[in-house]
N, C-alpha and C positions, 0 to 999 in steps of 0.2 A: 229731671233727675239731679240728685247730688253729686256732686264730682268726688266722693269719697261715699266711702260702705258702713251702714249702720249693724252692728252685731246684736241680734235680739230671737229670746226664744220664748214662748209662754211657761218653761221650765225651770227658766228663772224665778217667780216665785217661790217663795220661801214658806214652807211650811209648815209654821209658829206659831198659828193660831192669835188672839188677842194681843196686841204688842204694840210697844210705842213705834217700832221699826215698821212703818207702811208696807207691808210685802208688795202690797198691789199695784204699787208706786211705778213699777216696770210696765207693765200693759198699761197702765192710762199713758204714760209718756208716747207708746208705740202709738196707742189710738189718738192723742192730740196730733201728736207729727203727722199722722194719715191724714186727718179728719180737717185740716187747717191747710192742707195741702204743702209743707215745708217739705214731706218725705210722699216717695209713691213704693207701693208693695215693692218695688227692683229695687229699691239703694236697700235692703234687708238681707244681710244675710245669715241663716242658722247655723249655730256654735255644731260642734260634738264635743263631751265630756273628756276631757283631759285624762289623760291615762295615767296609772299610779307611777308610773314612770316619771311622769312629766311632773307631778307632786313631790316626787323623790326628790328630785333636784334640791328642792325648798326644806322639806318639811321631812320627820326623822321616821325609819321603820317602826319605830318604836309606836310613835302619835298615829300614822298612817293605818297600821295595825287595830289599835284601838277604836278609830274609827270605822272602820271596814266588817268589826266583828262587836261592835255597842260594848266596849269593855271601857269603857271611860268612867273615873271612878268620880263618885256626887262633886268633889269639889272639883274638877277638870271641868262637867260640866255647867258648874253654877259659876267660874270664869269665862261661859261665854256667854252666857244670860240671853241664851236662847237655849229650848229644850232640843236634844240630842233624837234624832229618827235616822231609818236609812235611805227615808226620801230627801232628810236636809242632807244628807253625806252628798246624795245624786245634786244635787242642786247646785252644791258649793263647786265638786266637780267639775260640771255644765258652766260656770263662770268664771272656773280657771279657762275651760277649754275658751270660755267667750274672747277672754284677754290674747288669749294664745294669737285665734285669729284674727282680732285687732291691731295686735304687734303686728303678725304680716300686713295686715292691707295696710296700716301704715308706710309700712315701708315702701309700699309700691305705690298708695295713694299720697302722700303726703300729709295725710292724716285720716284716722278712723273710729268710730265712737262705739265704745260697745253699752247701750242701755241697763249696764246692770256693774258687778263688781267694785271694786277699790276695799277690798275687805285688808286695810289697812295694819288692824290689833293682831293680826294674826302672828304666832312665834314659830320656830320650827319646830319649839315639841308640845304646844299648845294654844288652844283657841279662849283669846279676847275679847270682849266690846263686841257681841253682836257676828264676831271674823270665826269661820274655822277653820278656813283654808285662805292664805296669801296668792289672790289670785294674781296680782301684777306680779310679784316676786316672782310667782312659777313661768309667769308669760317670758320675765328680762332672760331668766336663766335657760329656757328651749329657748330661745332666738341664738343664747350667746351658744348653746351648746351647738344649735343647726349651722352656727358661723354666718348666721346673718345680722350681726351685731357684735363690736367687740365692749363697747360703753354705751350706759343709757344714765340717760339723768330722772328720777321722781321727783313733781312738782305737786306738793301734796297740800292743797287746799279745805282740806277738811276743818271744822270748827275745832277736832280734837287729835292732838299730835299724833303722826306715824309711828308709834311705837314698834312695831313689830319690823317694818320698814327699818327704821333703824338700825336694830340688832340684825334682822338677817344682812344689813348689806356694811354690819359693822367692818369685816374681813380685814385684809391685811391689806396695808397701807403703800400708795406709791410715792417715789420720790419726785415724778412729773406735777404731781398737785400740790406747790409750794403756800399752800392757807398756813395759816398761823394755827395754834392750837383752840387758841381762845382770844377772841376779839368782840368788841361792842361796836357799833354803829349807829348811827340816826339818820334820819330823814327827817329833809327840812318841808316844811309846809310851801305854796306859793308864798305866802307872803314873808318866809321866814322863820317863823316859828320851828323850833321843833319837835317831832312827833315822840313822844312817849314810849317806850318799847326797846326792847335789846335785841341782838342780833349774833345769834353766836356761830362761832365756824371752827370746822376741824376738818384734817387731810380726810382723800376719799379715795375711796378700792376704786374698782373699774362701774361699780355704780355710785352713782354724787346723791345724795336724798338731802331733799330741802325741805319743809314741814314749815308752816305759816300757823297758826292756832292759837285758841284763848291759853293763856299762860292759866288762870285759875278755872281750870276744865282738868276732864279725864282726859288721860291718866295720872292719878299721881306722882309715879316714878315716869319720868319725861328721859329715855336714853338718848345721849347727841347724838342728831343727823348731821349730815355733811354742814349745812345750815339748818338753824332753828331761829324760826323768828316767833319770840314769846308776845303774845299780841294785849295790851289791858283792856280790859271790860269796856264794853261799850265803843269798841272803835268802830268810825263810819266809816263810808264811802270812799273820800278824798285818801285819809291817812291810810287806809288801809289799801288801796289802790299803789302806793306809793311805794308799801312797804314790798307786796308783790314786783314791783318795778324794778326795786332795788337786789332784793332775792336773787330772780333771775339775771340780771348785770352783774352781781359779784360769782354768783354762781357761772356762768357763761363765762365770765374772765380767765376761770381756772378750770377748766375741766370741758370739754370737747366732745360731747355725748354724739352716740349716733341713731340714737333713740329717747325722745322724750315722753316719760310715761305721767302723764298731767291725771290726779285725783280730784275730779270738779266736786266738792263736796256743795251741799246745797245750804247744810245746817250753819255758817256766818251771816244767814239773813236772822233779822231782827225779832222776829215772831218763831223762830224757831224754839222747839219746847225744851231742846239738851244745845243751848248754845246758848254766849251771852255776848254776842257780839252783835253792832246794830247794823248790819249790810242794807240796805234794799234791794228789792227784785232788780232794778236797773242796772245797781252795782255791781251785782252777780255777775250781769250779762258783759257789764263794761271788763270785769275781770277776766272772763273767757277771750274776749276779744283779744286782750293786750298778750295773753298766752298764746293764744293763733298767733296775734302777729308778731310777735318775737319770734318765734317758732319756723313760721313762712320767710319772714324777713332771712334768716338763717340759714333758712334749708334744713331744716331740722326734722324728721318725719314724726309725727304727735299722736299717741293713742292717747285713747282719754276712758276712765271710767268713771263712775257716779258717786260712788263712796257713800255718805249720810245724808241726810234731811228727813226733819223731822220739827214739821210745822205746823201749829195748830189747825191750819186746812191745807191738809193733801192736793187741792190742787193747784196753792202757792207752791209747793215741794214740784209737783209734775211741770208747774209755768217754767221755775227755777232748772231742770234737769232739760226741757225743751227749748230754750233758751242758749244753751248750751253748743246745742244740734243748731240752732239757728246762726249763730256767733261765726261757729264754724263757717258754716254754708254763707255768711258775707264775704268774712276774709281771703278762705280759698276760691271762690266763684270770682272774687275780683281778682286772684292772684291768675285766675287761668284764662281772665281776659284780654284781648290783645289791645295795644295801646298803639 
């Protein structure tokens, strides 16, 4: 067995018909982790759909509304660029609810993955990029409202910056989080060199959002995250590992999260079809790692969701998202072994 719980429902897919978005992408991940024997049917367990309550937190009556009775008008939904049903409404729901109880087992396991979510683009009065509901967003806010959480930090690894993340966790500022408004940073190579790329920082509410991304990717309007690290085309492995390393260290210096909500996007691998940055599958996995072990190292408890990927073979995208589950299952399996 896993020493931490898998969130997954076959309700999770998304019902959009033809789309560059893998919907299916969820169940092969389940049936790889089965079939490969990484997961057994007991480390699974089923979400229930988050209650319009638990959306409210996030997202505005107004949006909430519209979804719930199809009154979304053409241009709302041609900003999500997927077509609007009341089975995609249940769906998005379902992976709020998924997040919800990731955030707890987190807290109780030390980390937990739920097979779906990171719908990232989402705003609170409307749906982006594939997002139509902010399912991490709505997880941090029931946790902070239940008081099982007063900070959480977003570590959003997605190919294409947290927008929505962002703005909702733009809020009002504390005086304990002394970051500068605006600062650059580098990272140096081993041998010295330095890495290309800027690093930008601003104070942070009681959530820190950090956003790693192709700087010349969607979205065009890029709102600051606590940190933004704007990435150039075509970064590999090393630098890009790096830059992750650094993120986390400046981010962790200032701000004292009691929950880290980690976005493992899949789409920074190289053959991805909406990214332009060159990961490989290895790198992927090496980035999960260094995320656990910061994370474990800390004591930090880590939900994780899926976010993007979108690879010319879906079952790089499924290697890439299982990998993930794998990463995990080293670092805490050896965290819970006795020495």
């Amino acid at each position: 067995m896993l020493p931490f719980k898998l969130v997954y429902s076959d309700a999770y897919y998304l019902p959009i018909g033809a789309h560059v978005f893998p919907a299916e992408k969820y169940r092969r991940i389940r049936d790889r982790l089965l079939t490969s024997g990484v997961a057994g049917a007991g480390d699974f367990l089923e979400p229930q759909p988050a209650s319009d309550q638990d959306i409210l937190l996030v997202h505005t009556p107004e949006y909430v509304q519209k979804l719930r009775t199809g009154t979304l008008s053409p241009h709302e939904e041609m900003e999500m660029e997927i077509p609007y049903s009341r089975d995609l409404v249940e769906a998005f729901w379902l992976a709020a609810g998924g997040s919800i109880l990731a955030a707890r087992q987190a807290l109780q396991d030390g980390v937990s993955i739920s097979l779906g979510g990171g719908f990232h683009h989402a705003f609170p009065d409307h749906g982006e990029g594939f997002c139509m509901i902010h399912d991490v967003a709505v997880a941090i806010r029931r946790m902070q409202r239940d008081e099982k959480i007063r900070t959480a930090m977003t570590v959003d690894c997605d190919v294409h910056q947290g927008n929505g993340t962002a703005v909702i966790f733009a809020g009002a500022q504390t005086a304990n989080s002394p970051l500068p408004s605006v600062s650059s940073s580098a990272v140096r190579r081993h041998d010295g060199s330095r890495i290309a790329g800027k690093q930008r920082e601003t104070l942070a509410s009681d959530v820190f959002t950090i956003s790693l991304h192709q700087h010349n990717n969607y979205p065009l309007w890029k709102p600051p995250s606590s940190i933004d690290v704007d990435l150039p085309d075509g970064i590999e492995d090393e630098d890009y590992l790096a830059w992750v390393d650094n993120a986390l260290s400046s981010g962790l210096r200032h701000f004292a999260p009691d929950l880290i909500c980690y976005i493992a996007g899949a789409d920074p691998y190289r053959y991805d079809q909406l990214g332009g940055l060159s990961l490989t599958i290895e790198g992927l996995k090496q980035r999960d790692e260094l995320v656990f072990r910061v994370a474990r190292t800390r004591g930090i408890p880590v939900m994780v969701t899926y976010a993007g990927g979108y690879a010319q073979n879906v079952e790089d995208t499924v290697t890439i998202h299982s990998n993930t589950v794998i990463a995990a299952k080293e670092i805490f399996s050896a965290a819970a072994t006795p020495r």
